[in-house]
C-alpha positions as CSV (number, residue, x, y, z in Angstrom):
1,X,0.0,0.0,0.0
2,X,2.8,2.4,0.5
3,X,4.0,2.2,-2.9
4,X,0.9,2.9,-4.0
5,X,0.9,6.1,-1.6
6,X,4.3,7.0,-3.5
7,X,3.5,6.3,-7.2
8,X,0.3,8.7,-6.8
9,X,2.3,11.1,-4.9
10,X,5.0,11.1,-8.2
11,X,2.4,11.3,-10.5
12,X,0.9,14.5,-8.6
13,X,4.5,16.1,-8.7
14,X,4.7,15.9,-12.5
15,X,1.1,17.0,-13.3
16,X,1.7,20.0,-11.5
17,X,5.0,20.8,-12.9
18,X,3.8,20.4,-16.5
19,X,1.4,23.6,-15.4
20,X,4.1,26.5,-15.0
21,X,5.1,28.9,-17.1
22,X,7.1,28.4,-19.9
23,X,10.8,29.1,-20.1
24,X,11.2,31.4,-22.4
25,X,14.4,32.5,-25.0
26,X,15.9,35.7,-24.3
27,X,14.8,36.6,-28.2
28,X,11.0,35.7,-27.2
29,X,11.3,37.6,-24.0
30,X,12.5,40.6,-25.6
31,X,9.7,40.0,-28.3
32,X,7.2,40.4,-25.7
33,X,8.4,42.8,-23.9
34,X,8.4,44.9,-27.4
35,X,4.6,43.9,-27.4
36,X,3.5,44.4,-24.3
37,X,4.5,46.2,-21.5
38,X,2.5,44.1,-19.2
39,X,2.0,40.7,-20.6
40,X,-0.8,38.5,-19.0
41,X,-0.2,34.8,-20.5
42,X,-3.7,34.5,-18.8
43,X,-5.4,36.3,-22.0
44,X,-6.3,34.6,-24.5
45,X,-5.9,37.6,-27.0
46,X,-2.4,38.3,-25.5
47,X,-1.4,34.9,-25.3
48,X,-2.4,34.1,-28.8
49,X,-1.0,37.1,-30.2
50,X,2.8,36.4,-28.6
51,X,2.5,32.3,-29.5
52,X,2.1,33.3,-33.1
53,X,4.5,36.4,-33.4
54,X,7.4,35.6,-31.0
55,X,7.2,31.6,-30.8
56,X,6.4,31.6,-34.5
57,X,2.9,29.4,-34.2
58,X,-0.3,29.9,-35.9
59,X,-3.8,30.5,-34.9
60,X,-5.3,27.3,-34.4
61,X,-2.3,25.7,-32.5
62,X,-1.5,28.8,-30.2
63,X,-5.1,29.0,-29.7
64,X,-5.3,25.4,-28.2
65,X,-2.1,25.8,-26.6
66,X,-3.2,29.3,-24.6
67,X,-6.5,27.2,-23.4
68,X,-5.0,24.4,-22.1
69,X,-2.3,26.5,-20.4
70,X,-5.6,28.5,-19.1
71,X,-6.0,31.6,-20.6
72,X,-9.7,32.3,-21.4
């Protein structure tokens, strides 16, 4: 039962650490920060907007990307 206890423990560790931020390149910080002086990955607009420019994406994947990461 204890390594039952452990494995579920694990898995909770690496579900939430696949929920931060992104590391970002110097390049595609700079690029946002020349966007916006007060980014908020938490808007969709926003977030959609830098995916596409600055991580080079298009519409429909930054879109899905934004939502799952939780911008509405």
């Amino acid at each position: 039962m204890r390594w039952r206890d452990l494995l579920c423990l694990i898995a909770l560790a690496a579900g939430l650490s696949a929920c931060q931020e992104p590391d970002y390149t110097p390049e595609q910080k700079l690029c946002i920060a020349s966007r916006y002086a007060a980014y908020d990955a938490r808007q969709l607009n926003q977030c959609v907007d830098v995916c596409r420019v600055c991580m080079k994406g298009n519409v429909v994947t930054c879109n899905t990307s934004c939502r799952l990461r939780g911008a509405s």
